[in-house]
PDB file of N, CA, C and O in Angstrom:
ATOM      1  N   UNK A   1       0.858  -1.172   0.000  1.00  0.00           N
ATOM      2  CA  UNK A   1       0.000   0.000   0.000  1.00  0.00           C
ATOM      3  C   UNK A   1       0.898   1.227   0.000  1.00  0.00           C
ATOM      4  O   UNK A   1       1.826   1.418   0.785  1.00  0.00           O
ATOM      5  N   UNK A   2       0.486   2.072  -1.027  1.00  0.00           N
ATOM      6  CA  UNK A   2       1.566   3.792  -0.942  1.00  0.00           C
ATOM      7  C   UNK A   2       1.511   4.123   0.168  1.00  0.00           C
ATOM      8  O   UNK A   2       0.439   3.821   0.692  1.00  0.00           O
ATOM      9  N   UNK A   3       2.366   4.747   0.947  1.00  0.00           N
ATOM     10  CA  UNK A   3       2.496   5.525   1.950  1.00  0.00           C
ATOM     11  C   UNK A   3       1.038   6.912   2.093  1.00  0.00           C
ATOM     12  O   UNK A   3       0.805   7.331   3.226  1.00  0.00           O
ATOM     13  N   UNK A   4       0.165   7.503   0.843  1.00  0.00           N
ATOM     14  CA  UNK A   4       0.040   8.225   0.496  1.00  0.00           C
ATOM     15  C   UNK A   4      -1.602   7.790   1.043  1.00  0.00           C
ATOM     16  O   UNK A   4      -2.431   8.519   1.588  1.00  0.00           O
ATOM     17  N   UNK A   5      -1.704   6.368   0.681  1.00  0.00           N
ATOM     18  CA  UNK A   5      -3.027   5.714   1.271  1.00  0.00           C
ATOM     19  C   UNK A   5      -3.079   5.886   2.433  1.00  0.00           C
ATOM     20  O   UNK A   5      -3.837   6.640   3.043  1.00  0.00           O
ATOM     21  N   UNK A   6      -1.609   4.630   3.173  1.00  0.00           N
ATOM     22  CA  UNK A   6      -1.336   4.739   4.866  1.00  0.00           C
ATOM     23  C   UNK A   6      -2.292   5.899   5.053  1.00  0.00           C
ATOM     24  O   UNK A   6      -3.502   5.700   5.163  1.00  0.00           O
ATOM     25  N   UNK A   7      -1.631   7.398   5.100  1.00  0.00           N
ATOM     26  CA  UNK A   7      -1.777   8.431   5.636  1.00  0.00           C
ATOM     27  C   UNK A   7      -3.706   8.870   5.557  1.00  0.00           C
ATOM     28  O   UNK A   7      -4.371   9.276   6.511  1.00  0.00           O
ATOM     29  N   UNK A   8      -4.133   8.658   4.348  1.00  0.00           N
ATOM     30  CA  UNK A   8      -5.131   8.794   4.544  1.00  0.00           C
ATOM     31  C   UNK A   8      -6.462   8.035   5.448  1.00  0.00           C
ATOM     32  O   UNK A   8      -7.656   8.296   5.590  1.00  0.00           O
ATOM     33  N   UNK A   9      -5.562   6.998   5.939  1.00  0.00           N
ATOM     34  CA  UNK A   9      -6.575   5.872   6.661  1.00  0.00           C
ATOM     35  C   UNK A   9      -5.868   6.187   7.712  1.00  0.00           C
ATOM     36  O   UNK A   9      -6.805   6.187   8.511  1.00  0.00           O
ATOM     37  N   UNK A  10      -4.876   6.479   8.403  1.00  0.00           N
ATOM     38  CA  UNK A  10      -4.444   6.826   9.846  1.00  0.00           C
ATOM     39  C   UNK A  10      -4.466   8.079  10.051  1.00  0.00           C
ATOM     40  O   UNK A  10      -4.410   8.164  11.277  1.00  0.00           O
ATOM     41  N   UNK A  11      -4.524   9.381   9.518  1.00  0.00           N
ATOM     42  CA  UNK A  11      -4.371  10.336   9.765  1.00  0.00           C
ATOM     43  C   UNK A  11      -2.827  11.245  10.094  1.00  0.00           C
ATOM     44  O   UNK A  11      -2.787  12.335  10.663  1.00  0.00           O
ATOM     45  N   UNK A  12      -1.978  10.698   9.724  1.00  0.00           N
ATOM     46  CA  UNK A  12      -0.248  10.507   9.914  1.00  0.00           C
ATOM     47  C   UNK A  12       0.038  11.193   8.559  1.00  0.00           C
ATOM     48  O   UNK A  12      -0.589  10.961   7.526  1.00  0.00           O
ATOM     49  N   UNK A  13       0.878  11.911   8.665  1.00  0.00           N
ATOM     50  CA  UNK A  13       1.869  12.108   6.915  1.00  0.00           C
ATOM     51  C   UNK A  13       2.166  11.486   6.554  1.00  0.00           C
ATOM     52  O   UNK A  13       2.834  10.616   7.112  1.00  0.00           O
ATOM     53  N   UNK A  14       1.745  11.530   4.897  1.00  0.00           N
ATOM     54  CA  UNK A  14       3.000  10.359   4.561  1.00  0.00           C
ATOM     55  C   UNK A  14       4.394  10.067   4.683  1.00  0.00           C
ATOM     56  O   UNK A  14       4.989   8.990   4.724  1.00  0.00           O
ATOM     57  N   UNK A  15       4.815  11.329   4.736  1.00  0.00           N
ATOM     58  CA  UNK A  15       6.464  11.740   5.173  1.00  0.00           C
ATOM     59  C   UNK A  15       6.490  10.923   6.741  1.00  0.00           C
ATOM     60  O   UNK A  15       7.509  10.311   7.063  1.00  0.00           O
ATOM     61  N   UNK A  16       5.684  10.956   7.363  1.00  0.00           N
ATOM     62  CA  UNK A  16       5.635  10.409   8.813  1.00  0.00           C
ATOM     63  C   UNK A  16       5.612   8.792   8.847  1.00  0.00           C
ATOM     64  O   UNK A  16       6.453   8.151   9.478  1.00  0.00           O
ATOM     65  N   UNK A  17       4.435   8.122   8.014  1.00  0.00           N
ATOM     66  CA  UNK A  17       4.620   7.199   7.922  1.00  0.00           C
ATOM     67  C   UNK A  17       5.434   6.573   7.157  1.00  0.00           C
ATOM     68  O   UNK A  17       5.285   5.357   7.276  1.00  0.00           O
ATOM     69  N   UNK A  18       6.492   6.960   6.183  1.00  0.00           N
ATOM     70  CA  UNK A  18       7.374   6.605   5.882  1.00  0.00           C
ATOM     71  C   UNK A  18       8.652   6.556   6.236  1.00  0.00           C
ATOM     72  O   UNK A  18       9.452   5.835   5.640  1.00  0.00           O
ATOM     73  N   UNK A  19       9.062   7.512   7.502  1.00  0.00           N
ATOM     74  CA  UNK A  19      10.378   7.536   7.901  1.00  0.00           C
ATOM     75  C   UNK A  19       9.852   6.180   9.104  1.00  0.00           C
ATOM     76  O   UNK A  19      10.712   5.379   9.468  1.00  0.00           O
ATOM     77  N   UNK A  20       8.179   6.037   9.713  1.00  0.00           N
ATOM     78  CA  UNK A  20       8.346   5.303  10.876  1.00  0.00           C
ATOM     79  C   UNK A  20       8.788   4.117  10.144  1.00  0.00           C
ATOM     80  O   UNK A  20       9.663   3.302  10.438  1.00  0.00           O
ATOM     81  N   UNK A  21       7.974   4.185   9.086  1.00  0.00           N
ATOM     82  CA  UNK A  21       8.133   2.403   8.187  1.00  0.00           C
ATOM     83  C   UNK A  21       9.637   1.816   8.379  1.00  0.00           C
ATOM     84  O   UNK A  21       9.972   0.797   8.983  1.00  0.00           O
ATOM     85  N   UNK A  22      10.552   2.888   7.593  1.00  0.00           N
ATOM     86  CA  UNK A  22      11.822   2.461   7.462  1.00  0.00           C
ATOM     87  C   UNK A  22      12.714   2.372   8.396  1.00  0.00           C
ATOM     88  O   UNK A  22      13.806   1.857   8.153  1.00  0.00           O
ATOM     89  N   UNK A  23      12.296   3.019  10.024  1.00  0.00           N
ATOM     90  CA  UNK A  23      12.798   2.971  11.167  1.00  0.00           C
ATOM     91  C   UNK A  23      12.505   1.916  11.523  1.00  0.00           C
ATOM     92  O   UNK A  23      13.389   1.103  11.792  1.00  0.00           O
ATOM     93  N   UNK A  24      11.280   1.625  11.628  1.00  0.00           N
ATOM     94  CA  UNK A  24      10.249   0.489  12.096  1.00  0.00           C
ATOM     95  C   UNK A  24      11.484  -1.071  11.535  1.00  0.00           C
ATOM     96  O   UNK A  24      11.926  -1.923  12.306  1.00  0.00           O
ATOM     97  N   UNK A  25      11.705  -0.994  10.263  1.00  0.00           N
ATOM     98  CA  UNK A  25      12.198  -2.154   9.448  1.00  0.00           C
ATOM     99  C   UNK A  25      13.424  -2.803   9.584  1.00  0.00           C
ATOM    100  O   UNK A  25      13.923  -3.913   9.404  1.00  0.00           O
ATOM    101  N   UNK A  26      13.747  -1.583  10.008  1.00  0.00           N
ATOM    102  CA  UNK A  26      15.746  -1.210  10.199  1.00  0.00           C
ATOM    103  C   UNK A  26      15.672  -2.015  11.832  1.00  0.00           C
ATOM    104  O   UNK A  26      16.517  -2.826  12.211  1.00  0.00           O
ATOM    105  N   UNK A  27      14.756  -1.679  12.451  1.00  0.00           N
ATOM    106  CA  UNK A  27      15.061  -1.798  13.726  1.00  0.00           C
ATOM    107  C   UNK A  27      14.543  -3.244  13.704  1.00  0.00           C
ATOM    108  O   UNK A  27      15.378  -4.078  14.055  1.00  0.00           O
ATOM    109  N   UNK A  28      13.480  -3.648  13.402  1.00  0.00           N
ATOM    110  CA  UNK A  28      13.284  -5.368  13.143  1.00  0.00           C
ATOM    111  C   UNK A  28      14.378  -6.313  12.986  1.00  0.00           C
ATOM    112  O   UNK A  28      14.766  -7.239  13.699  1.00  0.00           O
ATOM    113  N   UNK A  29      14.798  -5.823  11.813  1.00  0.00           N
ATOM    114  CA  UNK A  29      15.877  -6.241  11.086  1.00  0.00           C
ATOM    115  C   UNK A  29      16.932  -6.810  12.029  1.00  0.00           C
ATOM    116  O   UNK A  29      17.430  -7.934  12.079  1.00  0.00           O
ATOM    117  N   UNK A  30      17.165  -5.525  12.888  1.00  0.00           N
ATOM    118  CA  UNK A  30      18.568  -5.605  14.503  1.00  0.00           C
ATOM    119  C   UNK A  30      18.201  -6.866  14.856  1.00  0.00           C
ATOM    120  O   UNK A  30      18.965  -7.831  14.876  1.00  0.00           O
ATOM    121  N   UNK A  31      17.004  -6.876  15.144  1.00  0.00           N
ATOM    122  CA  UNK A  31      16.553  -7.848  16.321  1.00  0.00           C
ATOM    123  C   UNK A  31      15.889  -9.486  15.660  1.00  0.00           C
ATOM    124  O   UNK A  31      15.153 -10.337  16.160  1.00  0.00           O
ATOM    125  N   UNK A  32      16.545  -9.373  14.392  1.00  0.00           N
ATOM    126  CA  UNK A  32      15.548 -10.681  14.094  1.00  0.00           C
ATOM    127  C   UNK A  32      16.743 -11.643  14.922  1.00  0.00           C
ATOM    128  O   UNK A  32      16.435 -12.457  15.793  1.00  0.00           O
ATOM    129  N   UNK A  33      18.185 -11.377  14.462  1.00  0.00           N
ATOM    130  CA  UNK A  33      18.644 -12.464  14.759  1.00  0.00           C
ATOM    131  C   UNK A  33      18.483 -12.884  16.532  1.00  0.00           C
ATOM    132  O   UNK A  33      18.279 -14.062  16.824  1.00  0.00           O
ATOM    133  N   UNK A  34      18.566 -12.083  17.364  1.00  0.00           N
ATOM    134  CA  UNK A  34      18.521 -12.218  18.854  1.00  0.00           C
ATOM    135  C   UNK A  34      16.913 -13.117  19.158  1.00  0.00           C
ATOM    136  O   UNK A  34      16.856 -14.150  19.825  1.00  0.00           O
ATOM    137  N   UNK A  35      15.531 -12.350  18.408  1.00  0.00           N
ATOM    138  CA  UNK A  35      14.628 -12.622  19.042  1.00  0.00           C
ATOM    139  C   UNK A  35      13.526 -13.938  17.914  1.00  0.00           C
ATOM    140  O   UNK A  35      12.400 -14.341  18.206  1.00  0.00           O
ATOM    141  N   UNK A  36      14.128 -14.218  17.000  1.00  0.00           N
ATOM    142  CA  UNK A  36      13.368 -13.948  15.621  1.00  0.00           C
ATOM    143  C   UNK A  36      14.213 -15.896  15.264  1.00  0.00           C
ATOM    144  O   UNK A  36      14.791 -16.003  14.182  1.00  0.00           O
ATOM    145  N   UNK A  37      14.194 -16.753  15.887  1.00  0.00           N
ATOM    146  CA  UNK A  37      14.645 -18.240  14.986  1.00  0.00           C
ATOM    147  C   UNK A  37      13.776 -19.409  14.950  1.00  0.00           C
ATOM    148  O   UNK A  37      12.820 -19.640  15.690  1.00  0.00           O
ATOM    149  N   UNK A  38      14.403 -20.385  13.629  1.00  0.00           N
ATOM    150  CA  UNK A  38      13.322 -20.835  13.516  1.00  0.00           C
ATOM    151  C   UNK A  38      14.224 -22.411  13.584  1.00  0.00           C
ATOM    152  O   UNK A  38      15.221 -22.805  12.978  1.00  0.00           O
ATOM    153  N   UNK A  39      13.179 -23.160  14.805  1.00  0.00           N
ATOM    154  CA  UNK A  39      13.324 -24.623  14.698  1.00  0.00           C
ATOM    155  C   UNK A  39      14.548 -25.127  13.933  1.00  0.00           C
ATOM    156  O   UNK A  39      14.508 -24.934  12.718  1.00  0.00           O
ATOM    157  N   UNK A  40      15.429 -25.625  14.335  1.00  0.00           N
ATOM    158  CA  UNK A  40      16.449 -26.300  12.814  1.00  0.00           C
ATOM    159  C   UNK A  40      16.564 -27.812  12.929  1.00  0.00           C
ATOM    160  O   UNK A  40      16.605 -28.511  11.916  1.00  0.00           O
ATOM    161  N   UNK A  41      16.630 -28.462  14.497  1.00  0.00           N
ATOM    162  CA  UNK A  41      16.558 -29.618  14.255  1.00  0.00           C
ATOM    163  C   UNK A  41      15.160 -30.447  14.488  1.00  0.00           C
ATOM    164  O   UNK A  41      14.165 -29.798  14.812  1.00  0.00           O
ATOM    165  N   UNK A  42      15.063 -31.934  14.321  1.00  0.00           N
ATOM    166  CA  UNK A  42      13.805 -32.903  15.123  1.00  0.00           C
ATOM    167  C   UNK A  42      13.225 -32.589  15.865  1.00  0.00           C
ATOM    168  O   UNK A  42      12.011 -32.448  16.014  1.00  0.00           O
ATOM    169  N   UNK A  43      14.733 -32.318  16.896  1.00  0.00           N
ATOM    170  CA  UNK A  43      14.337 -32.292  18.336  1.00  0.00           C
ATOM    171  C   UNK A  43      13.592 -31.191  18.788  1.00  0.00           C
ATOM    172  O   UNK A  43      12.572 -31.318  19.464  1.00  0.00           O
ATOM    173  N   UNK A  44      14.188 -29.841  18.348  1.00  0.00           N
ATOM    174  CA  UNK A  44      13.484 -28.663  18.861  1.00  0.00           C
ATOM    175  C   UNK A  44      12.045 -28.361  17.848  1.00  0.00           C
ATOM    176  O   UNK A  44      11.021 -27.910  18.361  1.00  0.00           O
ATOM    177  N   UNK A  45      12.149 -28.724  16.124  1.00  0.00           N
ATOM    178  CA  UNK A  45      10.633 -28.544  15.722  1.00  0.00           C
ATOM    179  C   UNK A  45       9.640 -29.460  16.746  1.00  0.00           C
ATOM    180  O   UNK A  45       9.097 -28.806  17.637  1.00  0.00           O
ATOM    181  N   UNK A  46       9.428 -30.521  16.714  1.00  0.00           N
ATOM    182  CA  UNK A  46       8.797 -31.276  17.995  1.00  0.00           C
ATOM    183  C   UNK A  46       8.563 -30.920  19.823  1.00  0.00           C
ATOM    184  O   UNK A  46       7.770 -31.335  20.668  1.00  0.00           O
ATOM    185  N   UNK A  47       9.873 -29.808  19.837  1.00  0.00           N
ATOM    186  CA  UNK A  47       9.219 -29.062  21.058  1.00  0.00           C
ATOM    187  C   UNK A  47       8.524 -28.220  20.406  1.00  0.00           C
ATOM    188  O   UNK A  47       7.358 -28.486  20.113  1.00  0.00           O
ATOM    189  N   UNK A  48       8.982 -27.300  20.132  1.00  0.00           N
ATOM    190  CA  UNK A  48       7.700 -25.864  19.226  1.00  0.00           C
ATOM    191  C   UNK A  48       6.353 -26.428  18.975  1.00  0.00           C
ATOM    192  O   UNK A  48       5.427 -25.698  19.331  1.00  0.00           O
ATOM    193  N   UNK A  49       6.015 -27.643  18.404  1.00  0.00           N
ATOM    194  CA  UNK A  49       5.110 -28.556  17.846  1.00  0.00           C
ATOM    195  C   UNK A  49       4.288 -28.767  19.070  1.00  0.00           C
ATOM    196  O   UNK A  49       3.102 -28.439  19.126  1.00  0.00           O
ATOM    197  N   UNK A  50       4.973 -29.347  20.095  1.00  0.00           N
ATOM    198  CA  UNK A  50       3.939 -29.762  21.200  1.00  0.00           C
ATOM    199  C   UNK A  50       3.614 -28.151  22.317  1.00  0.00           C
ATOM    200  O   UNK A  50       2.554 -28.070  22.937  1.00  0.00           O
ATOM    201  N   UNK A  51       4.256 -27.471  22.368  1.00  0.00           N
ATOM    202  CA  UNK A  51       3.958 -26.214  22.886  1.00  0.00           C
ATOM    203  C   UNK A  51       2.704 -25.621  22.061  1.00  0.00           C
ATOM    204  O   UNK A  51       1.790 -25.088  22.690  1.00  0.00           O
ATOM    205  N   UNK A  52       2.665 -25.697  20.902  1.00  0.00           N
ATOM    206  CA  UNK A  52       1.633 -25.150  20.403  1.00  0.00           C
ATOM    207  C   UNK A  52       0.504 -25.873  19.724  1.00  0.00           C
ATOM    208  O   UNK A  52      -0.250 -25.419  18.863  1.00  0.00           O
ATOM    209  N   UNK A  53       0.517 -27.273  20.341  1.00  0.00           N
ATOM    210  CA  UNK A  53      -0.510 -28.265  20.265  1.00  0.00           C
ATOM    211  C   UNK A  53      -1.211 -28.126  21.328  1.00  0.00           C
ATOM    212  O   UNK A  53      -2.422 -28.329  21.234  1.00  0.00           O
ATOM    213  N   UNK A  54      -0.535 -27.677  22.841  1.00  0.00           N
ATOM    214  CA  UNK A  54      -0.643 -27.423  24.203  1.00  0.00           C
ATOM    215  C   UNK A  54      -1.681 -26.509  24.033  1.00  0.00           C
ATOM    216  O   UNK A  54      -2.637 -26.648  24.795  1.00  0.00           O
ATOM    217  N   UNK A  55      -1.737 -25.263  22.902  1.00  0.00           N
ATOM    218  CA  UNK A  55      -2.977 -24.649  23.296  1.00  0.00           C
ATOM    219  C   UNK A  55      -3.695 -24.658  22.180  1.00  0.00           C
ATOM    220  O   UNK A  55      -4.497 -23.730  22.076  1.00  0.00           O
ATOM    221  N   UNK A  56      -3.642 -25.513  21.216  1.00  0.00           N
ATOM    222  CA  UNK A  56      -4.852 -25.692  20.400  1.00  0.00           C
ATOM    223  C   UNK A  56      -4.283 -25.278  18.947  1.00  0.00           C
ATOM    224  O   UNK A  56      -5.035 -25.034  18.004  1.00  0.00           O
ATOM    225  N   UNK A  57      -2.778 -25.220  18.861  1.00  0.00           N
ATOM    226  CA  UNK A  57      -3.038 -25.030  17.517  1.00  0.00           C
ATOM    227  C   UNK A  57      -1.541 -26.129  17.205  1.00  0.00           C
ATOM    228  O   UNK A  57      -0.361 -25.826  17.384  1.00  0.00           O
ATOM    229  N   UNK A  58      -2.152 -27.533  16.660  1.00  0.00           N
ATOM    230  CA  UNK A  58      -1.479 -28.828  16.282  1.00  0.00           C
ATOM    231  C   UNK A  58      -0.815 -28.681  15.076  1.00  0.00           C
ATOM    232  O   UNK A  58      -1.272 -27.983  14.171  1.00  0.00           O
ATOM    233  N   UNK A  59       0.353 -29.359  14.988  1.00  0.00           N
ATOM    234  CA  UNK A  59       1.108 -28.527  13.813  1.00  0.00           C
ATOM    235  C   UNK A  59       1.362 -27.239  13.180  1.00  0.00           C
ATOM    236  O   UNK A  59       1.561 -26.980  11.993  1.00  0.00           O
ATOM    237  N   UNK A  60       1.316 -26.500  14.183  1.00  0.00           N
ATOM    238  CA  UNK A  60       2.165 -24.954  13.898  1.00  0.00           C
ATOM    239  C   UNK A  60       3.275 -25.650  14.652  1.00  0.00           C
ATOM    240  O   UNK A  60       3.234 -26.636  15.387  1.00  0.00           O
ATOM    241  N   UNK A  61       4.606 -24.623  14.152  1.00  0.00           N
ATOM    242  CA  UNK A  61       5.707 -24.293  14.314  1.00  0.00           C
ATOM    243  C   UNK A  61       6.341 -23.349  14.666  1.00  0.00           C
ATOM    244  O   UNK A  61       7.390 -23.393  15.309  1.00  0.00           O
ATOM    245  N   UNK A  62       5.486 -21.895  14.089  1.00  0.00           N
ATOM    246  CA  UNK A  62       5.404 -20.567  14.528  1.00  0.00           C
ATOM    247  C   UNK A  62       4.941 -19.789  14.253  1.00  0.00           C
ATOM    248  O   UNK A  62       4.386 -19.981  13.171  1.00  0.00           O
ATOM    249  N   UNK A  63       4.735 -18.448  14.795  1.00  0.00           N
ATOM    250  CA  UNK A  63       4.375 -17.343  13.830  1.00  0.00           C
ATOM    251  C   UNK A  63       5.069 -16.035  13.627  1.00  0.00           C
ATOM    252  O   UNK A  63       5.518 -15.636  14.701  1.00  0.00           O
ATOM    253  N   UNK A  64       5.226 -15.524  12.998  1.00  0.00           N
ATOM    254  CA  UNK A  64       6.015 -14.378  13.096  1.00  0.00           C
ATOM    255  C   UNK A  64       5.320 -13.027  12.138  1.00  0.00           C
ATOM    256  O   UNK A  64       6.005 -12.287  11.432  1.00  0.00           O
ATOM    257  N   UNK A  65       3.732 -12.914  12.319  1.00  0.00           N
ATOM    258  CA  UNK A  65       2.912 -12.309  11.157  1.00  0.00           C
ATOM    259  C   UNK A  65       2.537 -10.806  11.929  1.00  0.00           C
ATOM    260  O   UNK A  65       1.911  -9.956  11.295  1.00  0.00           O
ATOM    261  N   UNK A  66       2.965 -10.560  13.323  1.00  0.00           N
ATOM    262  CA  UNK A  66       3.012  -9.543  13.838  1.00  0.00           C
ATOM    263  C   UNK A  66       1.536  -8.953  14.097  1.00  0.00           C
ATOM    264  O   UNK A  66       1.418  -7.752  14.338  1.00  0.00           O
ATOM    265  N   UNK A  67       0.058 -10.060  14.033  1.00  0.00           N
ATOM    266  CA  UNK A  67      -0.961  -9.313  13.783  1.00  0.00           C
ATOM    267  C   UNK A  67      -1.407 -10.380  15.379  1.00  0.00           C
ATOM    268  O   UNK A  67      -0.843 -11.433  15.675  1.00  0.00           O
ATOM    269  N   UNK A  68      -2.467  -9.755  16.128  1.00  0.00           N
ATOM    270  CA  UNK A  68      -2.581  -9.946  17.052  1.00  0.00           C
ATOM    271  C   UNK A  68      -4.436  -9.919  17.514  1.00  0.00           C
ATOM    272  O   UNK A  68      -5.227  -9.022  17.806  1.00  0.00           O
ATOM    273  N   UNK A  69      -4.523 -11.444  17.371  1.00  0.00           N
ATOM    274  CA  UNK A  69      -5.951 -11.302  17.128  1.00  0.00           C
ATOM    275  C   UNK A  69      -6.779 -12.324  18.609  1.00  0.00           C
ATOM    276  O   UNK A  69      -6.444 -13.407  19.087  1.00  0.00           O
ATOM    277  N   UNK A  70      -8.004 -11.327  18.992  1.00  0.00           N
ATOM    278  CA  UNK A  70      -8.317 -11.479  20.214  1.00  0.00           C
ATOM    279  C   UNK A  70      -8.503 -13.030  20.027  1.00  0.00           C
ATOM    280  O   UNK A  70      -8.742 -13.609  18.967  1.00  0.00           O
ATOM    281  N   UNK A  71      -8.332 -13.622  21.371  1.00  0.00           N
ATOM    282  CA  UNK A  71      -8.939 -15.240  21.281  1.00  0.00           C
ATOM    283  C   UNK A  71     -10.247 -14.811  22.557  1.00  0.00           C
ATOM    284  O   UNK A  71     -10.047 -14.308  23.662  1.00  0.00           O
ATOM    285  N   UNK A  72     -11.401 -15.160  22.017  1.00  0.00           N
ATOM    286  CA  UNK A  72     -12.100 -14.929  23.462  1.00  0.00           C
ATOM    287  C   UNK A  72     -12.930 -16.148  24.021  1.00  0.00           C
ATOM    288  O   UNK A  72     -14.046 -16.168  24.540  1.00  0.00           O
ATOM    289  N   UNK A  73     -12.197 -16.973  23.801  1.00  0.00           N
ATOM    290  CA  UNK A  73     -12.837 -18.879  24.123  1.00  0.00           C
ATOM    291  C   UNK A  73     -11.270 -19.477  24.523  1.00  0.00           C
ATOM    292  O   UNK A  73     -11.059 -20.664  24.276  1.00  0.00           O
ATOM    293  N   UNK A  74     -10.218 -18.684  25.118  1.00  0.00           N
ATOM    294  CA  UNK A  74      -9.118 -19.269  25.514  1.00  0.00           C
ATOM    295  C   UNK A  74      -9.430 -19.774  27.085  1.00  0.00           C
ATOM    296  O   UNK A  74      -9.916 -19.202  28.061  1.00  0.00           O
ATOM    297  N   UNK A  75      -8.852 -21.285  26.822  1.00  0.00           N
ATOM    298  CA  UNK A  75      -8.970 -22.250  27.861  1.00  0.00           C
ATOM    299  C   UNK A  75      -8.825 -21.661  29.344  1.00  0.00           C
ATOM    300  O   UNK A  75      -7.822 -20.955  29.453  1.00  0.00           O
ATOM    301  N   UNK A  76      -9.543 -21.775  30.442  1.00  0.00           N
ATOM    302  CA  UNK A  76      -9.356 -21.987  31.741  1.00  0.00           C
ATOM    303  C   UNK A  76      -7.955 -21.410  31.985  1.00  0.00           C
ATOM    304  O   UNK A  76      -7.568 -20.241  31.986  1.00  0.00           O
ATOM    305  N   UNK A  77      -7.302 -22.575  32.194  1.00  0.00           N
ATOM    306  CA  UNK A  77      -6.093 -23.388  31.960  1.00  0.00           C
ATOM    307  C   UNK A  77      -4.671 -22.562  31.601  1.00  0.00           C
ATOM    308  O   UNK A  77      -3.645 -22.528  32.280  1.00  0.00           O
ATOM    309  N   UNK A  78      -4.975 -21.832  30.165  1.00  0.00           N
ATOM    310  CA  UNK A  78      -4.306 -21.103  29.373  1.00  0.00           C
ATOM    311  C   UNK A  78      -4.203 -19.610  29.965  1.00  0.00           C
ATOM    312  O   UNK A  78      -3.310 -18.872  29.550  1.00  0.00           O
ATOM    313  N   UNK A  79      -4.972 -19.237  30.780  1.00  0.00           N
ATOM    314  CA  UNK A  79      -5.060 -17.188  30.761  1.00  0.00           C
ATOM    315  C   UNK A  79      -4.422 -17.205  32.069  1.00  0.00           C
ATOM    316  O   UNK A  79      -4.178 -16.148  32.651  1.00  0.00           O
TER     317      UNK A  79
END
């Protein structure tokens, strides 16, 4: 999406939302390697696997899609 849209659906400059974008990206970027890996062997996809079988979602591995969507039927157990 142009920056030019962004602005019109958030109310932000585009000049604004474009320096956050590229700050925003740069700074991801720092941190993928520290916070950001993915499974490499058996052993650890099969932990990831059962951690997130643990709350209902069987065969994921991970996510990394940054979107954050309410669950409002999360288990007892889980909150």
């Amino acid at each position: 999406v142009p920056f030019d849209e962004v602005a019109e659906h958030n109310g932000i400059s585009e000049k604004t939302n474009q320096v956050f974008f590229h700050k925003f990206c740069a700074k991801m970027a720092g941190l993928y390697d520290r916070w950001i890996r993915v499974p490499e062997t058996a052993t650890e996809i099969a932990k990831v696997c059962a951690l997130y079988a643990k709350r209902g979602f069987p065969g994921c591995v991970g996510s990394v899609d940054c979107v954050h969507i309410p669950w409002d039927r999360v288990p007892a157990m889980l909150r």
